[in-house]
C-alpha positions in Angstrom: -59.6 -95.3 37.7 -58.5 -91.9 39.2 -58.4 -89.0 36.5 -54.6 -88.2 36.6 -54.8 -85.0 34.5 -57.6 -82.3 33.2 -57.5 -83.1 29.5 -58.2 -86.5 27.8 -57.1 -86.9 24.1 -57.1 -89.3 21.5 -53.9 -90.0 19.2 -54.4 -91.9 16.0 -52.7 -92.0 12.9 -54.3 -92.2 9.0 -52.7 -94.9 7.2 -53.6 -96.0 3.6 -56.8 -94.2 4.1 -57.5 -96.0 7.3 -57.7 -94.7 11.1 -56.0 -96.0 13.9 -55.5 -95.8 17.2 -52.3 -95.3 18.3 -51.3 -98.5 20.3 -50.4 -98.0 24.0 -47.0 -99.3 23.5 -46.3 -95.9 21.4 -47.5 -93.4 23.5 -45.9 -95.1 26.4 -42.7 -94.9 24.2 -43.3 -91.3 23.4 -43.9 -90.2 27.5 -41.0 -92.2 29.3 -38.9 -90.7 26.8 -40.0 -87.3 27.4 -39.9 -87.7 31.4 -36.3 -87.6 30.6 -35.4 -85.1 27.5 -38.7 -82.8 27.3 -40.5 -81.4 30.6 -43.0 -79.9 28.6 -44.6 -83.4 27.8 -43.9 -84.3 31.4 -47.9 -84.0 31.9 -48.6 -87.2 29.9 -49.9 -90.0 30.8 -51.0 -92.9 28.6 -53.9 -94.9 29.6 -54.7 -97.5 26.9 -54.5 -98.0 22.9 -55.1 -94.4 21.6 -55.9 -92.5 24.6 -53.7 -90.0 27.1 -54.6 -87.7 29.6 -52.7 -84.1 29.5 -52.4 -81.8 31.7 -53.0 -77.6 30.8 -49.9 -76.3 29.8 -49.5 -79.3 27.0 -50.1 -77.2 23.7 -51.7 -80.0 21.5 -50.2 -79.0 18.0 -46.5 -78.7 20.1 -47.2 -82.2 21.2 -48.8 -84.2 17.8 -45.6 -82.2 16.2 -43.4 -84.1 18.6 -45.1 -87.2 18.7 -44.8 -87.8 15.2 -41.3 -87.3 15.5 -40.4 -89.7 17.8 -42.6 -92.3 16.0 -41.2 -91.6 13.0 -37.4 -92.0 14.7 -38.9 -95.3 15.7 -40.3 -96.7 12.6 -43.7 -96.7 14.5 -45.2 -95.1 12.0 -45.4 -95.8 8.0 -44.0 -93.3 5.3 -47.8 -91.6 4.5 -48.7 -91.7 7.7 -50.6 -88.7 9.5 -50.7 -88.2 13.0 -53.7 -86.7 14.8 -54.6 -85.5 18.2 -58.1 -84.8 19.9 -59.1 -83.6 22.8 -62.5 -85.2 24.3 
């Protein structure tokens, strides 16, 4: 597979005191929406269960802030849920 952008990050979320990676159909969720209503995530691309590839001008914190959002507006996410974002 071709690297698409720079970055590569992993999104998971802490549940119950348990990690997990965010499934694919999430972030997928998360970046088609934002191709339409938020060109700064426009440089997101979701590759499998808990990993994306960014490109530069994606400001991580901007982005786990808006993430969590949106899976929150979903009911991806449970009530003590935490959402976090890594790059590597």
């Amino acid at each position: 597979m071709l690297a698409m952008f720079a970055r590569k990050i992993r999104v998971s979320y802490e549940a119950d005191g348990k990690r997990h990676s965010c499934p694919l159909k999430w972030l997928d969720s998360f970046s088609m929406r934002s191709f339409t209503n938020a060109s700064r995530f426009d440089d997101t691309l979701p590759v499998e269960d808990g990993r994306m590839e960014v490109g530069t001008r994606v400001e991580l914190d901007e982005l786990a802030r808006a993430m969590e959002d949106w899976f929150r507006r979903k009911s991806y996410l449970p009530g003590d849920a935490h959402l976090t974002i890594e790059e590597g």
